[in-house]
C-alpha positions in Angstrom: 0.0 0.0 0.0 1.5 3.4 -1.2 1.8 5.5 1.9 0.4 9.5 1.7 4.0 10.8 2.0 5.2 8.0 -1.0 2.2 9.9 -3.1 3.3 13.2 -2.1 6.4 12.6 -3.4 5.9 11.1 -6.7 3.6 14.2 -7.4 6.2 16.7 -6.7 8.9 14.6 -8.3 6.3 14.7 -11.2 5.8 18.3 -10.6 9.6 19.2 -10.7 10.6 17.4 -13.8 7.9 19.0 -15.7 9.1 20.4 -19.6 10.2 23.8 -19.2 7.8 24.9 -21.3 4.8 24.1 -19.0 7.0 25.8 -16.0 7.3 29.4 -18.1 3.5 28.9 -19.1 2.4 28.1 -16.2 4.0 31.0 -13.9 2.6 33.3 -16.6 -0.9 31.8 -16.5 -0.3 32.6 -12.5 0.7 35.7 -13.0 -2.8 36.6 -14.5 -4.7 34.7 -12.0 -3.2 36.5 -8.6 -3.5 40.0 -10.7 -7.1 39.1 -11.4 -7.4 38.6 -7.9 -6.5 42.3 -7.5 -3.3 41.7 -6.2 -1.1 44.5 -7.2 0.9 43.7 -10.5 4.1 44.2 -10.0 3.7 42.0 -6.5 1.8 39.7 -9.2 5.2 39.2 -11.5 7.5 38.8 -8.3 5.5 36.5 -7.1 5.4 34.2 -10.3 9.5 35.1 -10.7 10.4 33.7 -7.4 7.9 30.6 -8.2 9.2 30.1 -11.8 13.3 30.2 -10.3 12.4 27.3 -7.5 10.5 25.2 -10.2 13.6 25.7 -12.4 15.5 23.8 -9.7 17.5 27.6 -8.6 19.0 27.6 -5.2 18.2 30.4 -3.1 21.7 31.8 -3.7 21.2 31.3 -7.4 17.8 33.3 -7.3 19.1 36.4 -5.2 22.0 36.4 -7.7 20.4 36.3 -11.4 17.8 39.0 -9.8 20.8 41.5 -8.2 22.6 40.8 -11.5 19.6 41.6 -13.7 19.0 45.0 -11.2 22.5 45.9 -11.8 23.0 45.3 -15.9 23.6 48.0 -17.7 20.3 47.4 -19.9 18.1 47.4 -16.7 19.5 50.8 -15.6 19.5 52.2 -18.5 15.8 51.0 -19.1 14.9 52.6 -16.2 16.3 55.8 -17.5 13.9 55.4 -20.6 10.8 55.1 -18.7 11.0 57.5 -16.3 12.1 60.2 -19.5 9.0 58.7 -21.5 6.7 59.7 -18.9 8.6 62.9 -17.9 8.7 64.1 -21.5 4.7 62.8 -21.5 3.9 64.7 -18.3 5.8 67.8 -19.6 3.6 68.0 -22.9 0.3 67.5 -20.8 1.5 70.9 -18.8 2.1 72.9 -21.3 -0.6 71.8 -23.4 0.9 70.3 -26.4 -1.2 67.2 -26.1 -4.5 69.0 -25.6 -3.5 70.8 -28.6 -1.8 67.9 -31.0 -5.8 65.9 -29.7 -7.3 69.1 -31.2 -5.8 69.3 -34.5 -5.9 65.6 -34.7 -9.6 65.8 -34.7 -9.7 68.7 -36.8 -8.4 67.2 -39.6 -9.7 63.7 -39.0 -12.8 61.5 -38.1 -13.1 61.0 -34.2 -12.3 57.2 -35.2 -9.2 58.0 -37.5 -7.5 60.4 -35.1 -8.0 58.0 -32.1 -6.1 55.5 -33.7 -3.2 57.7 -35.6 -2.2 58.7 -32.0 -1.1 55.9 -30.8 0.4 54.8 -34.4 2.5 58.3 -35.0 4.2 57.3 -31.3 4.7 53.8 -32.4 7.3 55.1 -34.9 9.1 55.6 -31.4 11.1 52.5 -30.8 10.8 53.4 -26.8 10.3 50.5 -24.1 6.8 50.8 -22.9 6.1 53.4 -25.7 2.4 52.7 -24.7 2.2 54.9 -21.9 3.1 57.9 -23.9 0.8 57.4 -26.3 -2.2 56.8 -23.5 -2.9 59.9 -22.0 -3.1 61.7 -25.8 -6.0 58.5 -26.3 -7.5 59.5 -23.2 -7.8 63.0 -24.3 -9.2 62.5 -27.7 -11.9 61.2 -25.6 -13.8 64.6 -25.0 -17.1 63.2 -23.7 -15.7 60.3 -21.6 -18.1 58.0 -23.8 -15.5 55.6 -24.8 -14.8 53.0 -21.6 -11.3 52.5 -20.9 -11.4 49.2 -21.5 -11.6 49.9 -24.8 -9.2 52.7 -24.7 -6.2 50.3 -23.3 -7.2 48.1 -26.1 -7.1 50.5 -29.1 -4.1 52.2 -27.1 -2.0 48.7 -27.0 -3.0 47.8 -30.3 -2.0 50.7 -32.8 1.2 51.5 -30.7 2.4 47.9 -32.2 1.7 48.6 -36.1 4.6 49.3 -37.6 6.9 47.1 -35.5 6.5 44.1 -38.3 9.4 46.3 -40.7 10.1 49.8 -39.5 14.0 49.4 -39.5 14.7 51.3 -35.9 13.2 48.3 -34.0 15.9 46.5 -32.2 13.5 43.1 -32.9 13.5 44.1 -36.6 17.1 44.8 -36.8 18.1 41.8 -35.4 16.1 39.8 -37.6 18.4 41.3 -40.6 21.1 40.2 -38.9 20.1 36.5 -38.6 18.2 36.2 -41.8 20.9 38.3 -43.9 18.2 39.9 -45.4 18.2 42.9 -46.4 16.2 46.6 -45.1 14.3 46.7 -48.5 13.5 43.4 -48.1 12.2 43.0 -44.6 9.5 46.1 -45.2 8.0 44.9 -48.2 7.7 41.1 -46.3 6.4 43.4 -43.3 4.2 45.8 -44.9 1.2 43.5 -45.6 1.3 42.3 -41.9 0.8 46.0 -41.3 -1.8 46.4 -43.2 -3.8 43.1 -41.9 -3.0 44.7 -38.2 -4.8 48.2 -39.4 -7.6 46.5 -40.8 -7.9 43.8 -37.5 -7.9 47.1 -35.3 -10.7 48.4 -37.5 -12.7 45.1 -37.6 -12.6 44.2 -33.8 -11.6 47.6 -32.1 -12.5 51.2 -34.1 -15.7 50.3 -35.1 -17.3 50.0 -31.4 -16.3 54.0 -31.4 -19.3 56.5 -32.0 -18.0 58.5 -35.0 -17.9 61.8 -33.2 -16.8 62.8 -29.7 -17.3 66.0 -28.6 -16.2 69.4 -30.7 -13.3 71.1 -31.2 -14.1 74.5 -29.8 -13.0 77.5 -27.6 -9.2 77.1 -26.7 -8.7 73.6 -29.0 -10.4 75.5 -31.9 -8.0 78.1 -32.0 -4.8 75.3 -31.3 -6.6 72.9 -34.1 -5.0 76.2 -36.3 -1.4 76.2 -35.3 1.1 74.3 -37.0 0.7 70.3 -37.0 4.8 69.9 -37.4 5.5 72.5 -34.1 3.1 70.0 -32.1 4.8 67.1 -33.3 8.5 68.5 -32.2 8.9 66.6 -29.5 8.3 63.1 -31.4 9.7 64.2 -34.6 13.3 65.3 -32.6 12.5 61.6 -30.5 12.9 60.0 -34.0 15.8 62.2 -35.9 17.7 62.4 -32.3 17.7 58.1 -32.6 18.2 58.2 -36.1 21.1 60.8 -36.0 22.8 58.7 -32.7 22.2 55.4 -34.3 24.2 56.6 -38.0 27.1 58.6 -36.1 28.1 55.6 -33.5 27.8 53.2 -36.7 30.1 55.8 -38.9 32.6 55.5 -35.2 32.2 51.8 -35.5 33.3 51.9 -39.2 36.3 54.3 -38.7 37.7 52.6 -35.0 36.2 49.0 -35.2 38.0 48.3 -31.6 35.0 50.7 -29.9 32.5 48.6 -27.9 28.9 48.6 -29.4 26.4 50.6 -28.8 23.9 50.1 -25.8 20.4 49.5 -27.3 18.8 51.7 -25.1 21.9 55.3 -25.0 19.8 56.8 -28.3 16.6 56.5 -27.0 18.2 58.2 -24.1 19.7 61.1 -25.8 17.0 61.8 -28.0 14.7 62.0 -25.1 16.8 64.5 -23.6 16.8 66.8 -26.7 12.9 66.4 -26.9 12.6 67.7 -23.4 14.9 70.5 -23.5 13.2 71.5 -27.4 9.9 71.6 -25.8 11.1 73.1 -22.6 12.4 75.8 -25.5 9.2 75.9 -27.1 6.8 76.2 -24.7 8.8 77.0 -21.2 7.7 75.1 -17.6 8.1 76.7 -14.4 10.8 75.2 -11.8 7.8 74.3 -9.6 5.9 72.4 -12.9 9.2 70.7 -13.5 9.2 69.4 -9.6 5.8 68.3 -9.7 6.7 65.9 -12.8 10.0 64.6 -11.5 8.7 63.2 -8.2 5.3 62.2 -9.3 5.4 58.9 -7.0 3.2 57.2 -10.0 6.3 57.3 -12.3 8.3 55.9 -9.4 5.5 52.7 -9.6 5.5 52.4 -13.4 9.4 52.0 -13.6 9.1 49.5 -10.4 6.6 47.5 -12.5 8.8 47.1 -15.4 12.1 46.6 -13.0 9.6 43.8 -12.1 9.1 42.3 -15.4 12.8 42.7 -16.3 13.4 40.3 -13.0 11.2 37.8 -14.4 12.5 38.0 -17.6 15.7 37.0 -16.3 14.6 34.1 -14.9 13.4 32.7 -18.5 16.6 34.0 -20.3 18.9 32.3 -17.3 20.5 29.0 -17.8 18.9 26.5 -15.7 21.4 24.3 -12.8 22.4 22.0 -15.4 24.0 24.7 -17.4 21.5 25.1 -20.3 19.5 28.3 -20.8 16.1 27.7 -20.4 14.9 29.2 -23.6 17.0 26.8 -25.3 15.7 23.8 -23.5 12.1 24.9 -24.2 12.8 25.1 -28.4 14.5 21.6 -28.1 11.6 19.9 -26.6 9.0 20.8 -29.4 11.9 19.8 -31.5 12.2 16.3 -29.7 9.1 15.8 -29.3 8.4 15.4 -33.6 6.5 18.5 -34.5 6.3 19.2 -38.0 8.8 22.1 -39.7 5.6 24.0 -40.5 4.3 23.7 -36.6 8.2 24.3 -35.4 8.7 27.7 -37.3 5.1 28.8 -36.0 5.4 27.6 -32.1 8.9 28.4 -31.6 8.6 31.9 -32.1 5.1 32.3 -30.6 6.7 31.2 -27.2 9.1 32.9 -27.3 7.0 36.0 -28.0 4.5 34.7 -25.0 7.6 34.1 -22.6 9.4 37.0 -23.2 7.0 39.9 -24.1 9.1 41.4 -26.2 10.3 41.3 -30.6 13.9 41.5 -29.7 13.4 38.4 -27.0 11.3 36.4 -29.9 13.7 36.5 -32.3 16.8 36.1 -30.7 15.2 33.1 -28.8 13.9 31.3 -31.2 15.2 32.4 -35.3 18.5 30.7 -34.6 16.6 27.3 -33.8 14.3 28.1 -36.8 16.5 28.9 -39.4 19.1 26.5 -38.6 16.3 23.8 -39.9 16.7 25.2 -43.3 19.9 24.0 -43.8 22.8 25.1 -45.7 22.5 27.9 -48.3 18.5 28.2 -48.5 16.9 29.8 -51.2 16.3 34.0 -50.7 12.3 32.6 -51.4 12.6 30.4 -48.6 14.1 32.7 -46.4 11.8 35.3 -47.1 8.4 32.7 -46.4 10.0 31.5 -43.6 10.9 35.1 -41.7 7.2 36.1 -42.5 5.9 33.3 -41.0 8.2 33.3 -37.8 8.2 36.8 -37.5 4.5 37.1 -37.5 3.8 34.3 -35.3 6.2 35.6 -32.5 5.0 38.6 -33.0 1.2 37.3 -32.0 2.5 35.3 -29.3 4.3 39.0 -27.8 1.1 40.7 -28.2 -0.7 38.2 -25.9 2.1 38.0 -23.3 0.8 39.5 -19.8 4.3 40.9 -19.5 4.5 42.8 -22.4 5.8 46.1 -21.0 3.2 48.9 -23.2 0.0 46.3 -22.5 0.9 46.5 -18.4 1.8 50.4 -18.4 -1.4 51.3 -21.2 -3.7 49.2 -18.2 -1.8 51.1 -14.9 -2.7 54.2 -16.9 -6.6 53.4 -17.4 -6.8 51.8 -14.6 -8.0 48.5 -16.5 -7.8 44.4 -15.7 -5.1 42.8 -17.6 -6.8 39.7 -17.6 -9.7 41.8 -19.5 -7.4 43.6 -22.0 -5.8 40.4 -23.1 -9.0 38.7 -24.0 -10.0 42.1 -25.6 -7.5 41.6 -28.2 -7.8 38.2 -29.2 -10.1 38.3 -31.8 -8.2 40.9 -33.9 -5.0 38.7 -32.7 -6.6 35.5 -34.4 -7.4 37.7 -37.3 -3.7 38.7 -37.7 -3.0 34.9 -37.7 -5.0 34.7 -40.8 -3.4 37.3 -42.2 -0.1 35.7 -41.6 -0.7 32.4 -43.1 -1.9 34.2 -46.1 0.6 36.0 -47.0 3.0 33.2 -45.8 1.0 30.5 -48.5 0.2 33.7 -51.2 3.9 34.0 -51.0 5.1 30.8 -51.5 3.2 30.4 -54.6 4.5 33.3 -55.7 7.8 32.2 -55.1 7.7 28.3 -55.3 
């Protein structure tokens, strides 16, 4: 007869070997339970950290180490940086009126629906962590009559912040799939640009059209900004995206003429160019010292960048290498491998849990197009390379847009004040949608290229 404490044992022994891939899954699954339960999110993704680092097999030591060390990295810090200047430079502009007045013209010149969406799509040119949250409160304020529940505002918010990440070239996820593919800029946008389109017209479908097709009227103060000039409102994004350009070119052009200079930290451009949109702005329209205090220790900033800090801890945890010396992300790609999915399935899971796991393009790809492309063998055909990046690409890219730690879909729900649980399941229908999309231009290009 098998004793309690015999059965207790085989069921944690059960629990403990577990594939990897059910541990990551399963912490983030958690992660949206305990945060349904109103716990506070960033106690939510701590929680599921320290839980997903002792089912990994992590010694306490281990675990206090990989999170100091993640705290301390030069990424982390500087990603820190990032946020709290994106919602600095966001704060600024609400004070002194620029997004009241960039809403106004907006609306001016566009249908209610239209403008609500292009604002969240002009700051997606930004490649900024947790771009989201500067894009929200310009949302919010297009929403005049407080008709439109926020719900539906984190959703639309979320959704056409992410548009253009499928080619435009200053994505670090984008950039990096060059690298590994070989392929070239031209080539990745025109492969990209009808996932772009399928994404407009899924946001459409499943998100614009629950808007009323007015909201409110321009009038009084916004009447008179809806006149000024649509380029002086848009100087602090425009400067945002020559300041990375300009940064990005000029290190590259150092690289080139002393090759023995370290690279670049992804994040230093985003840095700079914040800086020079601040201080253009503060030019353009000046803020008092005591306007610039009130932004600088607003105690809600403080929270937002604890939140990602939280996420970048958990993240560590999936991108560590596990006690036997593998790194987990590794492990997780070779068991679909072992366990005899098709190559079709492979190139289409891989990257989608990679995108769920690590919430981000950059994480997706560097995860997971090594394992896929290496199944192409030696010297594949540009065609096949080409089908096989659009069909990667796209599918990790659906699995980072349903990830509960995706940086912009937390810090667009902390703004509105919305359930991430709610959001997520929001977005799934224009999410499967994209999936069609995907396959179709993955099978309308292979027969075009056989």
């Amino acid at each position: 007869m098998i004793r309690l404490g015999d059965t207790t044992y085989q069921m944690l022994d059960l629990l403990l070997s577990a594939p990897v891939l059910v541990k990551v899954t399963g912490t983030l699954g958690l992660i949206l339970l305990i945060n349904l339960l109103r716990v506070p999110l960033m106690y939510a993704i701590l929680l599921g950290a320290l839980i997903l680092a002792v089912w990994s097999g992590h010694s306490p030591a281990a675990i206090g180490d990989i999170a100091w060390q993640q705290c301390l990295s030069t990424d982390t810090l500087l990603l820190m940086v990032v946020i709290f200047q994106v919602i600095w430079l966001s704060s600024q502009m609400e004070a002194v009126g620029t997004m009241r007045d960039l809403v106004a013209a907006l609306r001016r010149r566009f249908p209610h629906r239209a403008a609500i969406a292009m604002l969240p799509a002009v700051i997606g040119f930004l490649p900024m962590p947790g771009g989201a949250i500067f894009s929200a409160p310009l949302v919010d304020q297009c929403d005049v009559d407080r008709k439109v529940a926020p719900l539906l505002k984190t959703q639309i918010n979320y959704w056409f912040r992410h548009i253009w990440e499928y080619w435009w070239p200053l994505y670090p996820g984008v950039l990096l799939a060059m690298a590994i593919t070989g392929l070239e800029v031209w080539q990745i946008m025109i492969v990209g640009l009808p996932l772009t389109l399928g994404s407009i017209a899924a946001g459409y479908f499943f998100l614009l059209r629950k808007l009323p097709r007015t909201n409110g009227d321009c009038a009084g103060d916004a009447a008179e900004a809806c006149a000024d000039n649509f380029v002086k409102l848009l100087l602090p994004v425009l400067v945002v995206i020559i300041g990375y350009g300009i940064v990005r070119v000029s290190y590259a052009g150092l690289l080139w003429q002393w090759p023995a200079l370290p690279p670049m930290n992804r994040y230093l451009p985003m840095v700079i160019s914040l800086i020079a949109a601040m201080l253009a702005l503060q030019r353009q329209r000046p803020l008092a010292p005591a306007q610039w205090r009130a932004i600088l220790t607003s105690r809600k900033t403080v929270m937002m960048a604890l939140i990602v800090l939280s996420l970048q801890i958990y993240g560590a945890f999936v991108s560590a290498r596990l006690p036997g010396g593998e790194p987990m992300m590794q492990v997780m790609d070779g068991e679909l491998t072992r366990w005899g999915i098709p190559f079709l399935a492979v190139c289409m899971l891989v990257p989608f849990i990679s995108g769920l796991t690590t919430g981000i393009a950059v994480g997706f790809v560097g995860a997971s197009f090594p394992i896929v492309f290496s199944l192409l063998g030696e010297n594949p055909s540009t065609a096949l390379v080409l089908t096989t990046t659009v069909l990667a690409y796209g599918c990790g890219y659906i699995g980072m847009m349903v990830s509960p730690i995706h940086v912009c879909l937390i810090v667009t729900n902390e703004h509105f004040e919305t359930s991430l649980f709610r959001s997520m399941f929001g977005i799934l229908r224009p999410v499967t949608a994209m999936f069609g999309v995907v396959l179709l231009v993955y099978f309308a290009m292979k027969w075009l290229m056989p």
